[in-house]
C-alpha positions as CSV (number, residue, x, y, z in Angstrom):
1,X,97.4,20.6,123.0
2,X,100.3,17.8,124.0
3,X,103.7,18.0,123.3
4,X,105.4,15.2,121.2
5,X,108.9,15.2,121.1
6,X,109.8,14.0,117.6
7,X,111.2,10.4,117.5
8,X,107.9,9.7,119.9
9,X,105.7,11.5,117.3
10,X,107.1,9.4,114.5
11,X,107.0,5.8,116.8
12,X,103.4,6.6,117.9
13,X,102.2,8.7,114.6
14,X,98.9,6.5,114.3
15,X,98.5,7.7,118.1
16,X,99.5,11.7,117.3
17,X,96.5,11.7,114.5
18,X,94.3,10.1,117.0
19,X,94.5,12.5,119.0
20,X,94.4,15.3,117.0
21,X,91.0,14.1,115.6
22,X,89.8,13.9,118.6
23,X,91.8,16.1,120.9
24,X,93.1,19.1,118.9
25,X,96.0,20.3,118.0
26,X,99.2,18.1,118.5
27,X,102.7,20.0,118.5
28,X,105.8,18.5,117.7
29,X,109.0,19.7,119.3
30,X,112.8,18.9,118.2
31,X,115.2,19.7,120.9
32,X,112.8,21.4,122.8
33,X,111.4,23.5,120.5
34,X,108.2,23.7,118.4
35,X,108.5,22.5,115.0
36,X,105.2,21.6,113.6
37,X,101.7,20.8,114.6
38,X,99.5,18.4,113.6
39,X,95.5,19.1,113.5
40,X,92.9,16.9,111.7
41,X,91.9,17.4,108.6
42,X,88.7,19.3,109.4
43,X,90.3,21.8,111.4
44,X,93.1,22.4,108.7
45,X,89.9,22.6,105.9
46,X,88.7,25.4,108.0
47,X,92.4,27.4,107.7
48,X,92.4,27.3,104.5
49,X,89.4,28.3,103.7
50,X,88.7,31.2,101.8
51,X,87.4,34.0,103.7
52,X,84.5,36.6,102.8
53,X,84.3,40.1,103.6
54,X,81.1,41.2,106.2
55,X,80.0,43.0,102.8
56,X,80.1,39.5,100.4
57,X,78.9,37.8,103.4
58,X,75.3,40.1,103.3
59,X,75.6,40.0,99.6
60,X,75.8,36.6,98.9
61,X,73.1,34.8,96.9
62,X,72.7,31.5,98.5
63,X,69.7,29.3,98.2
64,X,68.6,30.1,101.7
65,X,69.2,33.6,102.0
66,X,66.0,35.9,101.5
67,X,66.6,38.8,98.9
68,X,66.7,41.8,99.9
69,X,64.0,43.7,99.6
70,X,64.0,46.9,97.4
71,X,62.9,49.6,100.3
72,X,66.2,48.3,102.3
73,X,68.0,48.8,99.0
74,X,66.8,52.1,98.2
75,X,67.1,53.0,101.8
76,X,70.5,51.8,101.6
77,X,71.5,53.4,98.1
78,X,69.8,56.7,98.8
79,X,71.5,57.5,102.1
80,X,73.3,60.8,102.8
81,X,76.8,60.6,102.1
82,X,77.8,63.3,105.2
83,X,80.3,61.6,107.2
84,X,79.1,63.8,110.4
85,X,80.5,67.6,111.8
86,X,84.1,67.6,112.3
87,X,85.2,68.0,116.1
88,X,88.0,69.2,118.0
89,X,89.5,67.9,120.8
C-alpha cells in the first residue's frame, strides 16, 4: 500500500487508480495522517457485499449445488438434542 500525500494524489489521480487496480490499496494522507483510501472497484464490490451465514451458505439452492439428500436430512433433523454432561473444573 503507498502513501499519497494529498495535493500529489489529486495532480497524479489517473496514476493513484492505476495503481490501485493493479497494486492495491492506495492511502491518502493530509498532514501526515490517513484520510482515505482508494481501492479498485473490484475490491470495493467485494466490501460491500452482502455476507451469508455458514448455515445459508449450506442451505442455499444454487444451480450447482447437489440437494441434500433425505438420510443427511433426517440424520440431521432427528439428532439428540443433549448438549453433553455438565463438568466442573
Amino acid at each position: 500500500m503507498q502513501d499519497w500525500q494529498l495535493q500529489d494524489a489529486k495532480n497524479r489521480f489517473s496514476e493513484v487508480v492505476k495503481r490501485a487496480r493493479e497494486d492495491g490499496p492506495q492511502t491518502v494522507t493530509v498532514h501526515g495522517q490517513r484520510a482515505a483510501v482508494v481501492v479498485s472497484a473490484l475490491e470495493f464490490d467485494a466490501l460491500i457485499k452482502p455476507r451469508v451465514s455458514f448455515v445459508e451458505f449450506l442451505l442455499a439452492d444454487t444451480p450447482d449445488a447437489a440437494p441434500w439428500p433425505d438420510d443427511v436430512v433426517n440424520a440431521i433433523n432427528d439428532r439428540s438434542a443433549d448438549t453433553g454432561r455438565d463438568i466442573e473444573f
